[in-house]
Backbone as XML, in Angstrom:
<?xml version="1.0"?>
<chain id="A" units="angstrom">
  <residue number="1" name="UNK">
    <atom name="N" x="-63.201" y="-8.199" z="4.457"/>
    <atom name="CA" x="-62.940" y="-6.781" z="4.511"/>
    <atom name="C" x="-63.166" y="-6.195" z="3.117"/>
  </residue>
  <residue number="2" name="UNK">
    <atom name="N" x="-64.091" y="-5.216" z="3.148"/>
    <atom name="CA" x="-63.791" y="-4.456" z="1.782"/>
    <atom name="C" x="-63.532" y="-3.448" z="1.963"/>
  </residue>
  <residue number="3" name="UNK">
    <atom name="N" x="-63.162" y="-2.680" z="0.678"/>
    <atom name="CA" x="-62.074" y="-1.558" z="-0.078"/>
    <atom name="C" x="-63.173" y="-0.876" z="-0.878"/>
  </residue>
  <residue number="4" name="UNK">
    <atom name="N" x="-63.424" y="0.301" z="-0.712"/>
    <atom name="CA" x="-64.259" y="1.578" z="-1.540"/>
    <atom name="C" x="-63.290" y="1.665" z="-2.648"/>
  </residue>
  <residue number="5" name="UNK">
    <atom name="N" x="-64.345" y="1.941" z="-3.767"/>
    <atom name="CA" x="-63.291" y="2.602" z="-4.908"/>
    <atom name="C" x="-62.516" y="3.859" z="-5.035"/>
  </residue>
  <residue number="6" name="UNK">
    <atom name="N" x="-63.012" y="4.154" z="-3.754"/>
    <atom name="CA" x="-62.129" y="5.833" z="-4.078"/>
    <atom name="C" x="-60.880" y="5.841" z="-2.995"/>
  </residue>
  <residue number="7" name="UNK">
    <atom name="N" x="-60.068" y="6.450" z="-3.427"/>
    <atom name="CA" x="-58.917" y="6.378" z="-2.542"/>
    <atom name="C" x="-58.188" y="7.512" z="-1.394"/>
  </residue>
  <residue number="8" name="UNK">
    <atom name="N" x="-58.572" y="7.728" z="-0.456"/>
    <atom name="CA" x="-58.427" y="8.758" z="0.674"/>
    <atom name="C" x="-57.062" y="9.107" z="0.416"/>
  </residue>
  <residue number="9" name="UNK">
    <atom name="N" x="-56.815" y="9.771" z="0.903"/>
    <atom name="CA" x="-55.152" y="10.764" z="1.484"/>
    <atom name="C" x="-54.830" y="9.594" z="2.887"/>
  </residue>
  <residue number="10" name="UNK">
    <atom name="N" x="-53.395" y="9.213" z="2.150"/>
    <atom name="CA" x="-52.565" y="8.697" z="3.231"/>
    <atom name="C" x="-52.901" y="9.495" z="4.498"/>
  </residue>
  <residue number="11" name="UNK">
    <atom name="N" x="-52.678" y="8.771" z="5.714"/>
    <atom name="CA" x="-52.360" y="9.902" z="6.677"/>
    <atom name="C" x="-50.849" y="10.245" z="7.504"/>
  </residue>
  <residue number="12" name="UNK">
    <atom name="N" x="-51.019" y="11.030" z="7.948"/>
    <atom name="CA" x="-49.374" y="11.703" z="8.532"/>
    <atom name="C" x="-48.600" y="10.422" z="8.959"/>
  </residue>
  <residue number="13" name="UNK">
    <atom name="N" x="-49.217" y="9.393" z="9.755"/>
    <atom name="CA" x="-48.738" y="8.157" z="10.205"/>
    <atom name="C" x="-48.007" y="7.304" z="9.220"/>
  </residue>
  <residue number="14" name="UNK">
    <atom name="N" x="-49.103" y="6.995" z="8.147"/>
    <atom name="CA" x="-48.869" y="5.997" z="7.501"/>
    <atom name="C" x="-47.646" y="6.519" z="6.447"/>
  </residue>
  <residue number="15" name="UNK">
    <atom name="N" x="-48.065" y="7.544" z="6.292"/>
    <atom name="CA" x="-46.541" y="8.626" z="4.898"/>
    <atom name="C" x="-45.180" y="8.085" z="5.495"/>
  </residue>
  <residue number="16" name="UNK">
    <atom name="N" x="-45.190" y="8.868" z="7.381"/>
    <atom name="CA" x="-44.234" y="8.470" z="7.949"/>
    <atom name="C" x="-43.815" y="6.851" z="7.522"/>
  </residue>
  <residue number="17" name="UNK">
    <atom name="N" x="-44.541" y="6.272" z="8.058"/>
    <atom name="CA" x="-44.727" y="4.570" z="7.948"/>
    <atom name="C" x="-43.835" y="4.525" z="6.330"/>
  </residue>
  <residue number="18" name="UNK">
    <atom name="N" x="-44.313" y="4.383" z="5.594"/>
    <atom name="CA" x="-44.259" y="4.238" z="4.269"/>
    <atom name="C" x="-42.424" y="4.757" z="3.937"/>
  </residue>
  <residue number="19" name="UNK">
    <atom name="N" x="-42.261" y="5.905" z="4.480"/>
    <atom name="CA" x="-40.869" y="6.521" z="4.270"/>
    <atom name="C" x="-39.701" y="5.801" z="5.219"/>
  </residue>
  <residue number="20" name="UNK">
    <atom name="N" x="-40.317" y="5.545" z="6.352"/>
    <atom name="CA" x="-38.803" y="4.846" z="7.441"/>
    <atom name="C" x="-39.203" y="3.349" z="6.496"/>
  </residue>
  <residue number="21" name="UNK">
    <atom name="N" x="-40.105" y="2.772" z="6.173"/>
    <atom name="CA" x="-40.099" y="1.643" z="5.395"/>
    <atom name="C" x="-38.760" y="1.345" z="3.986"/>
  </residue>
  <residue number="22" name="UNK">
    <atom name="N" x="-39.090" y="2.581" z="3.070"/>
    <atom name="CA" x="-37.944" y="3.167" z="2.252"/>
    <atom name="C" x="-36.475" y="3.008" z="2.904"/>
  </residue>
  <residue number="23" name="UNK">
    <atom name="N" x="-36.423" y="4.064" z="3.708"/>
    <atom name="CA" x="-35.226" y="4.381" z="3.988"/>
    <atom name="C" x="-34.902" y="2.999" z="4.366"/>
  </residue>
  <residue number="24" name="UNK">
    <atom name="N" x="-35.290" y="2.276" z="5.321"/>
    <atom name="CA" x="-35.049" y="1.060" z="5.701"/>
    <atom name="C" x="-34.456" y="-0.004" z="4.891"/>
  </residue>
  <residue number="25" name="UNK">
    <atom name="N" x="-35.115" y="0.256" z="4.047"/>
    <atom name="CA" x="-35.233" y="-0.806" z="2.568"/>
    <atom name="C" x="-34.136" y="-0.397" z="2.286"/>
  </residue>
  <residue number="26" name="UNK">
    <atom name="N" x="-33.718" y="0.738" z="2.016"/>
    <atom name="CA" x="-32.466" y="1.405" z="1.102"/>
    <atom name="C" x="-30.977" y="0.824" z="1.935"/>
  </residue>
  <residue number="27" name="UNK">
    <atom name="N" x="-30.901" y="1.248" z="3.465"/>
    <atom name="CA" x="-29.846" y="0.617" z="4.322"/>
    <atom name="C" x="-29.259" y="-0.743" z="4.534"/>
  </residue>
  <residue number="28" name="UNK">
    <atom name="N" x="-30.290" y="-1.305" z="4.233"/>
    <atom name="CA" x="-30.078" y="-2.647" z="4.575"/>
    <atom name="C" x="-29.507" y="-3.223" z="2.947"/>
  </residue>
  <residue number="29" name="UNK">
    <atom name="N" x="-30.020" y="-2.931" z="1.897"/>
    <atom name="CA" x="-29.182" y="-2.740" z="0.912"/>
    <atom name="C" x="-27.736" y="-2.675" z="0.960"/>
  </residue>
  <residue number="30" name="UNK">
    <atom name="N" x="-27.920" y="-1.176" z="1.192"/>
    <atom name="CA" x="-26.291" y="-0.988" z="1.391"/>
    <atom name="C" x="-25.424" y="-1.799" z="2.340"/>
  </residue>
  <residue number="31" name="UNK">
    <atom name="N" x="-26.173" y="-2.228" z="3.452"/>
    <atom name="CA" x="-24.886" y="-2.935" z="4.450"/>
    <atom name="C" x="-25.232" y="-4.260" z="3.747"/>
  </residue>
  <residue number="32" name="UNK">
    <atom name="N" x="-25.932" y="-4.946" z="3.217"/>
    <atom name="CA" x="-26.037" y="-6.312" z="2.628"/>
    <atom name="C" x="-24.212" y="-5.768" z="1.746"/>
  </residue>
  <residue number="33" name="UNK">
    <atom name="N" x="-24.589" y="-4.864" z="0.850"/>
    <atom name="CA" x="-23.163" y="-5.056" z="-0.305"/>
    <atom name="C" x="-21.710" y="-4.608" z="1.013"/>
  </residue>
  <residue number="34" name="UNK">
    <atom name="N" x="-21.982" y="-3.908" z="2.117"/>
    <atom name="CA" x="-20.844" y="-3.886" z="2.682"/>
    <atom name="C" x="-21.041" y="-5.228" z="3.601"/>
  </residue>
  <residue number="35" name="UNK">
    <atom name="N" x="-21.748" y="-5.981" z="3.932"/>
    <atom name="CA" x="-21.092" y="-7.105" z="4.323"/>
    <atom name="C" x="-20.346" y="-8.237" z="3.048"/>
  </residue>
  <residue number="36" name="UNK">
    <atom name="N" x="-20.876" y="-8.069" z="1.864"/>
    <atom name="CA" x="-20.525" y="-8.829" z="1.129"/>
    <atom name="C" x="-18.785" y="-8.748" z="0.714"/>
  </residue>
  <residue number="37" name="UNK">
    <atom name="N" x="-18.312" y="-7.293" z="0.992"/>
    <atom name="CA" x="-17.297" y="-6.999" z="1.006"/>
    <atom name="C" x="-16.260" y="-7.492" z="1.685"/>
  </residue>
  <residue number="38" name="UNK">
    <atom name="N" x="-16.865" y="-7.581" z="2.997"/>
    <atom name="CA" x="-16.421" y="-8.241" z="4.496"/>
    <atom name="C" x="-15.763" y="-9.337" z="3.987"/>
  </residue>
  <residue number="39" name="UNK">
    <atom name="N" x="-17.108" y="-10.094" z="3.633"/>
    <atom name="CA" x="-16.912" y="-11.990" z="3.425"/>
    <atom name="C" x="-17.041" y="-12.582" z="4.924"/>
  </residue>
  <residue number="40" name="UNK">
    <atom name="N" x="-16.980" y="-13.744" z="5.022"/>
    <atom name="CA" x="-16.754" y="-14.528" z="6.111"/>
    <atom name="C" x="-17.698" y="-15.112" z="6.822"/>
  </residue>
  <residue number="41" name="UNK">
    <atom name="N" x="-17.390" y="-16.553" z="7.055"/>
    <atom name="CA" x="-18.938" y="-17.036" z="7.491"/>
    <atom name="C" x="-20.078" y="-16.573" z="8.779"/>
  </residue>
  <residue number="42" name="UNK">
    <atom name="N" x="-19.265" y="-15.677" z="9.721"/>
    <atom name="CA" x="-20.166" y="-14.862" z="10.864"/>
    <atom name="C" x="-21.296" y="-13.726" z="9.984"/>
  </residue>
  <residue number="43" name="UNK">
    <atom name="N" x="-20.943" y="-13.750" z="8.561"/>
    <atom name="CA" x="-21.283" y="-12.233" z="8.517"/>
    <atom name="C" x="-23.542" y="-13.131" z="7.893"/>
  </residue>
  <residue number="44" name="UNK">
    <atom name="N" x="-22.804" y="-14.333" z="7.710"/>
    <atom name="CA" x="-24.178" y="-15.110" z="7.126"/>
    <atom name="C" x="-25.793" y="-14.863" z="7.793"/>
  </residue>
  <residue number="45" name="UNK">
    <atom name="N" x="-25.501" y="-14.989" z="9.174"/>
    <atom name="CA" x="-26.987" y="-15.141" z="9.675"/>
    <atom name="C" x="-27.203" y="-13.299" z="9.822"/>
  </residue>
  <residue number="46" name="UNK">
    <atom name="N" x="-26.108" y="-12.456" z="9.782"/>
    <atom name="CA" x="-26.116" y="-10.864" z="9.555"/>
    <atom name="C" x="-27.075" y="-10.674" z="8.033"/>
  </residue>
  <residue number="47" name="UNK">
    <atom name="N" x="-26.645" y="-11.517" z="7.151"/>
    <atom name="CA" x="-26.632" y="-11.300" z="5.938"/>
    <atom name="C" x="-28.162" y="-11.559" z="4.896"/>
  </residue>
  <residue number="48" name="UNK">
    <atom name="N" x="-28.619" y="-13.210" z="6.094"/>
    <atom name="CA" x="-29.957" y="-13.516" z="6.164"/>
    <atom name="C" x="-31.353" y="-12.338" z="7.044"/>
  </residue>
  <residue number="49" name="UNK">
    <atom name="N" x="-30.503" y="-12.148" z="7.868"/>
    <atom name="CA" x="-32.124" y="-10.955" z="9.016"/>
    <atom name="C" x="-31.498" y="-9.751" z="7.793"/>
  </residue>
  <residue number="50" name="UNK">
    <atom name="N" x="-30.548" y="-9.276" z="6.977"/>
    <atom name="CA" x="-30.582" y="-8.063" z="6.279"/>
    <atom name="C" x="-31.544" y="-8.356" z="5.151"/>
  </residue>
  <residue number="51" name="UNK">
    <atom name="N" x="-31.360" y="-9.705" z="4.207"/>
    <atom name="CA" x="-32.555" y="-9.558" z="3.215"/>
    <atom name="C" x="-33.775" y="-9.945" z="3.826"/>
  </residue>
  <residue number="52" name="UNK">
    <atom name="N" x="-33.981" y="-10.805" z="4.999"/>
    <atom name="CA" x="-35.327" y="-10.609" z="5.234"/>
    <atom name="C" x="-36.362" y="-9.092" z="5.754"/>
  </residue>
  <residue number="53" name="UNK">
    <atom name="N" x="-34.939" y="-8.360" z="6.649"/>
    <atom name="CA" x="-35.545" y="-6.985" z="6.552"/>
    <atom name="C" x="-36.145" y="-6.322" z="5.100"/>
  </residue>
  <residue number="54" name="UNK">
    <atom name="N" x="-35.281" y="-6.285" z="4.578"/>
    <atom name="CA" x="-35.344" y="-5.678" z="3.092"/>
    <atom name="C" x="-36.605" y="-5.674" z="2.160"/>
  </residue>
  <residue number="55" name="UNK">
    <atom name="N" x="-36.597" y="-7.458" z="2.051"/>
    <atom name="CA" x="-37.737" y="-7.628" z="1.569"/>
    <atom name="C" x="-38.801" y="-7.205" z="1.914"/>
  </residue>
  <residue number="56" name="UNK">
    <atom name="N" x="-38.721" y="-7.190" z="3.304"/>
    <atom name="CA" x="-39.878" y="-7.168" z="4.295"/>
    <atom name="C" x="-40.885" y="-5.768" z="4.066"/>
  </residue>
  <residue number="57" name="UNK">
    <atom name="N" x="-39.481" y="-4.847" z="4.301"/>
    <atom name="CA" x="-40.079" y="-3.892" z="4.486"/>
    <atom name="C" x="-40.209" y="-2.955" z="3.143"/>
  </residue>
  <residue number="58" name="UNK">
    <atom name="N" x="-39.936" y="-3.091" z="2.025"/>
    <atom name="CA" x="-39.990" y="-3.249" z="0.441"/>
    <atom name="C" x="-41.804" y="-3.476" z="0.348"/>
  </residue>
  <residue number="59" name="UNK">
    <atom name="N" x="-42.543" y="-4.437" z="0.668"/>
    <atom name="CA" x="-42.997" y="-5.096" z="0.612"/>
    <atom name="C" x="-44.361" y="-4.372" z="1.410"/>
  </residue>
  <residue number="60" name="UNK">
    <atom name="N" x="-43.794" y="-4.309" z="2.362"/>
    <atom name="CA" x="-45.230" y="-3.183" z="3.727"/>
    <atom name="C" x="-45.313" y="-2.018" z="3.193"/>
  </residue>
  <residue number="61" name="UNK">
    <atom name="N" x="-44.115" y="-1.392" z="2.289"/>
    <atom name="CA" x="-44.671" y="-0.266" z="1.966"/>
    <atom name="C" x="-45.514" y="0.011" z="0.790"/>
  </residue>
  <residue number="62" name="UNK">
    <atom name="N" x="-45.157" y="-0.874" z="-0.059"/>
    <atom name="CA" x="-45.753" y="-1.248" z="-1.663"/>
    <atom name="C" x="-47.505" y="-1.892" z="-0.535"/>
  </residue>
  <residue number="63" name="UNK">
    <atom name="N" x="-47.554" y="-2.526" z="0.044"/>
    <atom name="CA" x="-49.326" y="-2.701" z="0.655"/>
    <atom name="C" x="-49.777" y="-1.627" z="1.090"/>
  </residue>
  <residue number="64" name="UNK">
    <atom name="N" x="-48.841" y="-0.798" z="1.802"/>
    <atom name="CA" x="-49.628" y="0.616" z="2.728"/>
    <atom name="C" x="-49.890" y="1.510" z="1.377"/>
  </residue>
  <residue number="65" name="UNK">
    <atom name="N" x="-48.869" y="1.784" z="0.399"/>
    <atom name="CA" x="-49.455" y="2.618" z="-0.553"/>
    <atom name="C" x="-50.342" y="2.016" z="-1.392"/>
  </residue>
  <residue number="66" name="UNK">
    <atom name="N" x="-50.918" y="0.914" z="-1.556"/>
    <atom name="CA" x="-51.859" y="0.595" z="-2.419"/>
    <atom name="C" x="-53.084" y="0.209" z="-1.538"/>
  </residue>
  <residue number="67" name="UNK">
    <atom name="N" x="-52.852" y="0.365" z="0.036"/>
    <atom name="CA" x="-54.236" y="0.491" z="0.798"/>
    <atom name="C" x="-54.700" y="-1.179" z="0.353"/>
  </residue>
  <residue number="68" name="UNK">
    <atom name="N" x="-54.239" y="-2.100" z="1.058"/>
    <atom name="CA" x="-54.137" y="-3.891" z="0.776"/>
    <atom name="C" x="-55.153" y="-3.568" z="2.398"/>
  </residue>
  <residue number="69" name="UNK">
    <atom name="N" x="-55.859" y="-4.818" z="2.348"/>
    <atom name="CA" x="-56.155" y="-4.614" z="3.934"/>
    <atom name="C" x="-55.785" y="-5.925" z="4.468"/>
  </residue>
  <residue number="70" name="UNK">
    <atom name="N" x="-54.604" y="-6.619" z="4.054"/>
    <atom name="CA" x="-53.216" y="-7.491" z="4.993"/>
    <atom name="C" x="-52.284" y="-6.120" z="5.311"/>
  </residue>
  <residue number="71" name="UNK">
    <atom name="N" x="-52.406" y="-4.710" z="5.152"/>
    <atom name="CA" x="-51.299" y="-3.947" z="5.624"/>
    <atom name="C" x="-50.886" y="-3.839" z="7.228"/>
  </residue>
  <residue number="72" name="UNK">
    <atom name="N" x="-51.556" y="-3.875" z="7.863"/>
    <atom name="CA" x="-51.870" y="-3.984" z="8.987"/>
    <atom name="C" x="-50.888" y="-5.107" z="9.400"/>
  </residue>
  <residue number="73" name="UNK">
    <atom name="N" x="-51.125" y="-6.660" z="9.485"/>
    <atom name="CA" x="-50.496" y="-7.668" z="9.240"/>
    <atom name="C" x="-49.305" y="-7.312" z="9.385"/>
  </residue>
  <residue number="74" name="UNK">
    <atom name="N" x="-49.018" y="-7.373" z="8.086"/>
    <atom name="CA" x="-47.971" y="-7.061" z="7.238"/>
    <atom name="C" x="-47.099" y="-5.981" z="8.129"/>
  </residue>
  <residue number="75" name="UNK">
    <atom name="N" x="-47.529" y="-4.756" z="8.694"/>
    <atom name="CA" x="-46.892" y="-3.907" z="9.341"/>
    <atom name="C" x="-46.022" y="-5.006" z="10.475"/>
  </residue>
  <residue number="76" name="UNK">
    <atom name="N" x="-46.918" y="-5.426" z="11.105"/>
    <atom name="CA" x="-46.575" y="-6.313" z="12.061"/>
    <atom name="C" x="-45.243" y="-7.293" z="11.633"/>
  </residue>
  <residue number="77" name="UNK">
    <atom name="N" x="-45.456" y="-8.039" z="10.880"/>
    <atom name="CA" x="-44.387" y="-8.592" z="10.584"/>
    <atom name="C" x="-43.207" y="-7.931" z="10.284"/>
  </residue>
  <residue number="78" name="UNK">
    <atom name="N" x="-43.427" y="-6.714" z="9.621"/>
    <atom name="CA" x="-42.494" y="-6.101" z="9.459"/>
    <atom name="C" x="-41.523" y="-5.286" z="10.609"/>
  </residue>
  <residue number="79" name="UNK">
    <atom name="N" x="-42.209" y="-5.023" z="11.353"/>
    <atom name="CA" x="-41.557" y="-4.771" z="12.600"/>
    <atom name="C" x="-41.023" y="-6.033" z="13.343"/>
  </residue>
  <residue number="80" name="UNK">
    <atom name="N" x="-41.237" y="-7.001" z="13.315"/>
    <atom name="CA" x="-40.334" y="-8.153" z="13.773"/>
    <atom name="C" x="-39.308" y="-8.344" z="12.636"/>
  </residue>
  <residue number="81" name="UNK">
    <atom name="N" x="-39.389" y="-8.208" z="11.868"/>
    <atom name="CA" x="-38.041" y="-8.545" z="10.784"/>
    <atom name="C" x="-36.831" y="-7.618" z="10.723"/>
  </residue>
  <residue number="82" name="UNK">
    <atom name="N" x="-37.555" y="-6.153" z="11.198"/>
    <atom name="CA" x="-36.450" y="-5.233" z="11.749"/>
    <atom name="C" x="-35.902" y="-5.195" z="13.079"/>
  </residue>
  <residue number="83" name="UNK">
    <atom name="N" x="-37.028" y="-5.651" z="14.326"/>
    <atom name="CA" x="-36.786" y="-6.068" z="15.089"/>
    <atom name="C" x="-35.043" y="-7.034" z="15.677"/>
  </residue>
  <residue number="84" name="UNK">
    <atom name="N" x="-35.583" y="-8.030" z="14.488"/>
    <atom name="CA" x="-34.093" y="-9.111" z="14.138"/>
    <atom name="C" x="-32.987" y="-8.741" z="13.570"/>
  </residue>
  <residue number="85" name="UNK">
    <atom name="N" x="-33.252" y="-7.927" z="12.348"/>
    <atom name="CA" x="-32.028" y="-7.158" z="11.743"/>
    <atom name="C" x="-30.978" y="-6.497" z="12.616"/>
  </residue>
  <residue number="86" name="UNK">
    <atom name="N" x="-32.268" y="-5.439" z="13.778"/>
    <atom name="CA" x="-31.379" y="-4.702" z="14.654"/>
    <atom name="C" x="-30.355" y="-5.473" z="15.240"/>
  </residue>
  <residue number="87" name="UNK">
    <atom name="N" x="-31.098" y="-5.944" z="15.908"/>
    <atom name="CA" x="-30.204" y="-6.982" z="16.791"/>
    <atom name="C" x="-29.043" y="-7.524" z="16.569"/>
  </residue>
  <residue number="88" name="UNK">
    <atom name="N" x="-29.239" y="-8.177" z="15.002"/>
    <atom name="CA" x="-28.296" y="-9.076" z="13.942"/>
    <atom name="C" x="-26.804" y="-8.182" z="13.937"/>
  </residue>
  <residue number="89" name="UNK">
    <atom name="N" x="-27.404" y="-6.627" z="13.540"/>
    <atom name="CA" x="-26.480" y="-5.192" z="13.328"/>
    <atom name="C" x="-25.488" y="-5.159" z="14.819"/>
  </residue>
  <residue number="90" name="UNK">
    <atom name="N" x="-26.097" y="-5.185" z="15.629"/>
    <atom name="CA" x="-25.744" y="-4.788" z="16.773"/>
    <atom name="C" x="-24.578" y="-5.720" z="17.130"/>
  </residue>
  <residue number="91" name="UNK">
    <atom name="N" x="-24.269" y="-6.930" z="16.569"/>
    <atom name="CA" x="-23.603" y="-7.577" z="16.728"/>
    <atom name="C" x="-22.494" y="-6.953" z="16.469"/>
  </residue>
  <residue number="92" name="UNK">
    <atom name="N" x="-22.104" y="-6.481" z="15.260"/>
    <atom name="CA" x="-20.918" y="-5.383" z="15.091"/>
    <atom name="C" x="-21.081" y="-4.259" z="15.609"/>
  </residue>
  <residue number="93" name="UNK">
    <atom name="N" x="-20.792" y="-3.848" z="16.620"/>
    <atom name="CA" x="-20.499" y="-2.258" z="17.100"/>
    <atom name="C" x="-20.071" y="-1.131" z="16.889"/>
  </residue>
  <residue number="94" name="UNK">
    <atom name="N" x="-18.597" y="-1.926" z="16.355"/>
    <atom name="CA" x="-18.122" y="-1.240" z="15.770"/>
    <atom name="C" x="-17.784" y="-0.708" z="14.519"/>
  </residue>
  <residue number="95" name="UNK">
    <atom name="N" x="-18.662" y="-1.409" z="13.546"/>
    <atom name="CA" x="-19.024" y="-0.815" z="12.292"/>
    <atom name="C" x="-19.471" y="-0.142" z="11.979"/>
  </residue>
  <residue number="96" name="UNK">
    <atom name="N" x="-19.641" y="0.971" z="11.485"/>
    <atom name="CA" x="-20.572" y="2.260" z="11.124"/>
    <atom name="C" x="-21.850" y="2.030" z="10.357"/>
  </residue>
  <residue number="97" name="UNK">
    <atom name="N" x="-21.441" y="1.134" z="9.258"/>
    <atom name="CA" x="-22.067" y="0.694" z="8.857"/>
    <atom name="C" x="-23.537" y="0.086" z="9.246"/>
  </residue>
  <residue number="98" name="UNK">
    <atom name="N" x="-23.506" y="-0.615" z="9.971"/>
    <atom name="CA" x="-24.058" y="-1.818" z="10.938"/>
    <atom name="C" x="-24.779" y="-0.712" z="12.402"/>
  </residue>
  <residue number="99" name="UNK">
    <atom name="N" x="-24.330" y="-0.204" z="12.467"/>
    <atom name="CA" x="-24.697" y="0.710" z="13.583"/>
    <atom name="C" x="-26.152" y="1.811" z="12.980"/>
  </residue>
  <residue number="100" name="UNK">
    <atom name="N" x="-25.649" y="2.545" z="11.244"/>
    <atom name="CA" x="-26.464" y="3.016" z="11.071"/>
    <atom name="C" x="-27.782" y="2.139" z="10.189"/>
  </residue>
  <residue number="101" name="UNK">
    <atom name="N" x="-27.508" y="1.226" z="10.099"/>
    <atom name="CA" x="-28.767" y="0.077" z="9.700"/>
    <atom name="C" x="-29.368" y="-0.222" z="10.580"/>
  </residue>
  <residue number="102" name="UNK">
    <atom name="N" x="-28.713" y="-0.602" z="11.873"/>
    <atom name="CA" x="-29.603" y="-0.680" z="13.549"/>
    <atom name="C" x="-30.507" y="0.296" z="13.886"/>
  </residue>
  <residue number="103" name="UNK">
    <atom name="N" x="-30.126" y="1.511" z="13.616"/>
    <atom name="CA" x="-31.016" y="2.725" z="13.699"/>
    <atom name="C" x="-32.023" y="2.617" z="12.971"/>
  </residue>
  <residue number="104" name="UNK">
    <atom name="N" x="-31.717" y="2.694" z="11.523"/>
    <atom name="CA" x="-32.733" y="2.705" z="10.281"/>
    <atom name="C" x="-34.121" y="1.801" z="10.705"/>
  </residue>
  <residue number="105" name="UNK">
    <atom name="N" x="-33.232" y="0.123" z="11.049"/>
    <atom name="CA" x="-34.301" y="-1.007" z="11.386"/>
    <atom name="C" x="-35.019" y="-0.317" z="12.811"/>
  </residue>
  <residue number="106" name="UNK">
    <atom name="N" x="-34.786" y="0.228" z="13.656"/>
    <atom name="CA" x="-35.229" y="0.756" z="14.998"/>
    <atom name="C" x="-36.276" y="1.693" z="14.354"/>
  </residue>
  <residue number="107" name="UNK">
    <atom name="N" x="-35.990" y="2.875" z="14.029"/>
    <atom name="CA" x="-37.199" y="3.701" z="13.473"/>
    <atom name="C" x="-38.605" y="2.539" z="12.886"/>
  </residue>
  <residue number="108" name="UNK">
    <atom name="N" x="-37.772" y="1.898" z="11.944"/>
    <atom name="CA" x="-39.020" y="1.349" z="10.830"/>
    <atom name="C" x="-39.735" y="0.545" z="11.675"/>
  </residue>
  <residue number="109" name="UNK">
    <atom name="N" x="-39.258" y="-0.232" z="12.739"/>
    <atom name="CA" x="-39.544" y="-1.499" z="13.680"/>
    <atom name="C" x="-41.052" y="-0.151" z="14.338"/>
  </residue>
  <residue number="110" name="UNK">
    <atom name="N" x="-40.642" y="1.018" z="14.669"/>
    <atom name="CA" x="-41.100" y="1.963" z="15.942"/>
    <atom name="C" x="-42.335" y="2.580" z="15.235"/>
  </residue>
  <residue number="111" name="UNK">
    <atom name="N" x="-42.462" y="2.670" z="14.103"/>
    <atom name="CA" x="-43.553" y="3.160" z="12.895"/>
    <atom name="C" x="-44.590" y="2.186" z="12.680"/>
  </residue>
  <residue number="112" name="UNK">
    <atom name="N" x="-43.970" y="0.776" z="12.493"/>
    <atom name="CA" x="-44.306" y="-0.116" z="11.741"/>
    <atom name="C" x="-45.786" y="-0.755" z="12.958"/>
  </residue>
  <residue number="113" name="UNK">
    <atom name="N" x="-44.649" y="-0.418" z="14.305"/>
    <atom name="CA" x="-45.913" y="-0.832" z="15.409"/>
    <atom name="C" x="-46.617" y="-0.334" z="15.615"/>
  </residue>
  <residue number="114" name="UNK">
    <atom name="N" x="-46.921" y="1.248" z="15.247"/>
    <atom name="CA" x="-47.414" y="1.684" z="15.636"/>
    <atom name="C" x="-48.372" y="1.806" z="14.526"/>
  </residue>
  <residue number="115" name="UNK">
    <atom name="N" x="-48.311" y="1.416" z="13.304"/>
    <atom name="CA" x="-49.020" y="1.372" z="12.415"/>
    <atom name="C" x="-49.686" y="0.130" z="12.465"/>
  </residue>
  <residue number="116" name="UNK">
    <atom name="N" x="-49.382" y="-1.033" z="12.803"/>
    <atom name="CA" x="-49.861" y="-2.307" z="13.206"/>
    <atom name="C" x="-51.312" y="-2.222" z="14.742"/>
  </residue>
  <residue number="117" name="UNK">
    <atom name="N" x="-51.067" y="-1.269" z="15.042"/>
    <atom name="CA" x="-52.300" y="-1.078" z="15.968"/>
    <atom name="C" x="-53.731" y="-0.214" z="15.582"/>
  </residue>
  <residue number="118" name="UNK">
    <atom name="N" x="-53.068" y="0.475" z="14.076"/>
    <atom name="CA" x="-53.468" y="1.584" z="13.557"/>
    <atom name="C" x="-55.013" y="0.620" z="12.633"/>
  </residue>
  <residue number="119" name="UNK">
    <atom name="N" x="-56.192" y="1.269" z="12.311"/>
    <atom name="CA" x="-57.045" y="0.799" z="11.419"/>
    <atom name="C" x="-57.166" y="1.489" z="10.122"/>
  </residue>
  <residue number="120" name="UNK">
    <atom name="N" x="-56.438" y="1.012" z="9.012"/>
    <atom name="CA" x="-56.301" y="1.542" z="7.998"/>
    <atom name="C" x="-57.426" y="1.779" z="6.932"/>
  </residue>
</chain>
């Protein structure tokens, strides 16, 4: 695959893409330090799908803005890693916390696929 030297305008998709990626990134943050608060060994495999989200999606957005052509890929995976997070979240219900990281990972998971079908 090659890459022109000149660099186009994101499009409406991918901006989107790029921002629920952020926000994503940012939530899962935060409930990583509020589970750490928690403690306790249930909160572990919560604690593992939160930094693999994180990274994950840290990571798809730093490729989509530098126009990588693994972004694509990469989208993909990234929507399975939020995919898992959700899920992971959902386990607590009743946390607020955990509830609004389920969301966050749901958007980014819902972008991410749809950017994964997308030809960048």
């Amino acid at each position: 695959m090659t890459q022109s030297g000149s660099m186009t305008a994101m499009s409406k998709e991918m901006q989107d893409c790029v921002q629920a990626c952020m926000s994503c990134h940012s939530v899962c943050e935060e409930t990583m330090s509020s589970c750490m608060q928690m403690g306790g060994q249930a909160q572990m495999q919560i604690m593992r799908a939160l930094m693999d989200c994180s990274e994950t999606t840290r990571m798809c957005a730093d490729m989509m803005m530098r126009r990588s052509p693994m972004a694509t890929e990469m989208c993909a995976m990234c929507a399975k890693a939020c995919d898992m997070c959700a899920e992971a979240c959902m386990s607590m219900p009743d946390d607020p916390q955990m509830m609004r990281c389920a969301e966050a990972c749901r958007r980014c998971a819902e972008s991410c696929r749809t950017m994964a079908g997308a030809t960048m």
